[in-house]
C-alpha positions in Angstrom: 23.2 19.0 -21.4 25.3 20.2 -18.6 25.1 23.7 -18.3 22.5 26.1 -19.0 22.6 29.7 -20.2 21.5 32.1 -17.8 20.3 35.5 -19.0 19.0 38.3 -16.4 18.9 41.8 -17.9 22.3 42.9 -18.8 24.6 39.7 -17.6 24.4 36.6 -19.5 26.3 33.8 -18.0 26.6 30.0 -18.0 25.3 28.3 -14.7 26.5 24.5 -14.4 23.8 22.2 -12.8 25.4 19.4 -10.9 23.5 16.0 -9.6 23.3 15.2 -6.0 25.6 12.2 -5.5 24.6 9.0 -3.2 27.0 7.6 -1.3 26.6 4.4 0.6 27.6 4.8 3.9 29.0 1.6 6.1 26.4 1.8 8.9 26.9 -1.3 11.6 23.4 -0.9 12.9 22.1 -1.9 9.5 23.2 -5.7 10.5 20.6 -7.6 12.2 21.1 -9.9 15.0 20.6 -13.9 14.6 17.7 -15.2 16.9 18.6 -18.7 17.3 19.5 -18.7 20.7 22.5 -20.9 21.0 24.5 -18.6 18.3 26.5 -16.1 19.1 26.6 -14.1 15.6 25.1 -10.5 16.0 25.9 -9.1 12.4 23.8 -11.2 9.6 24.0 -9.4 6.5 20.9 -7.7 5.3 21.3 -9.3 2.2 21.1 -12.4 3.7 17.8 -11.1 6.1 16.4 -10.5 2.6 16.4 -13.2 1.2 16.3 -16.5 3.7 14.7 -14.3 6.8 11.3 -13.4 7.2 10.1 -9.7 7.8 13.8 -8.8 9.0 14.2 -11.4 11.3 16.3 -14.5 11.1 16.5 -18.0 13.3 19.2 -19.3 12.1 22.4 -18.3 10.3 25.5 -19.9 8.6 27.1 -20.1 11.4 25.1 -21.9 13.3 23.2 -24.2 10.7 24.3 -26.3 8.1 23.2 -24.5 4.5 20.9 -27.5 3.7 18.8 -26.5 6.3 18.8 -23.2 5.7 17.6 -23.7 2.1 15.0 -25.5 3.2 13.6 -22.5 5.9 15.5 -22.8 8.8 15.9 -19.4 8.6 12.8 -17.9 8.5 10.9 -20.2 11.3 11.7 -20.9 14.9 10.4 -23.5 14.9 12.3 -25.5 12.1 14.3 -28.7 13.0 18.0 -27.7 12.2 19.3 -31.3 11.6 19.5 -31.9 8.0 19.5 -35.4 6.7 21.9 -36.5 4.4 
């Protein structure tokens, strides 16, 4: 139920109760910088940091490594050969 009945003395009434609404709000400063230092890119999608990087960090990126390598870790180690053999 939406509404409520209110009753103080002699008023009665009907108060409405209303949810707080969340909002996403675009924030660049929530996009995380790649660490590989030959790339250039400086907005990695959190999404991304979730789920290849480690702990919010990432070494490499998709544009900078091939996506073989980055299934395989590249991403979440520095030290992670970025060639990928085929």
């Amino acid at each position: 139920m939406a509404k409520a009945e209110q009753s103080d003395g002699s008023q009665t009434g009907i108060v409405s109760r209303k949810r707080q609404v969340w909002r996403l709000k675009s924030n660049p400063s929530r996009y995380v910088t790649c660490q590989n230092p030959t790339c250039k890119n400086d907005h990695v999608d959190p999404k991304f940091v979730r789920m290849f990087g480690a702990e919010g960090v990432v070494f490499a990126c998709p544009e900078c490594t091939p996506w073989g390598a980055l299934k395989h870790g590249a991403a979440a180690s520095p030290t992670f050969e970025r060639r990928v053999s085929l």
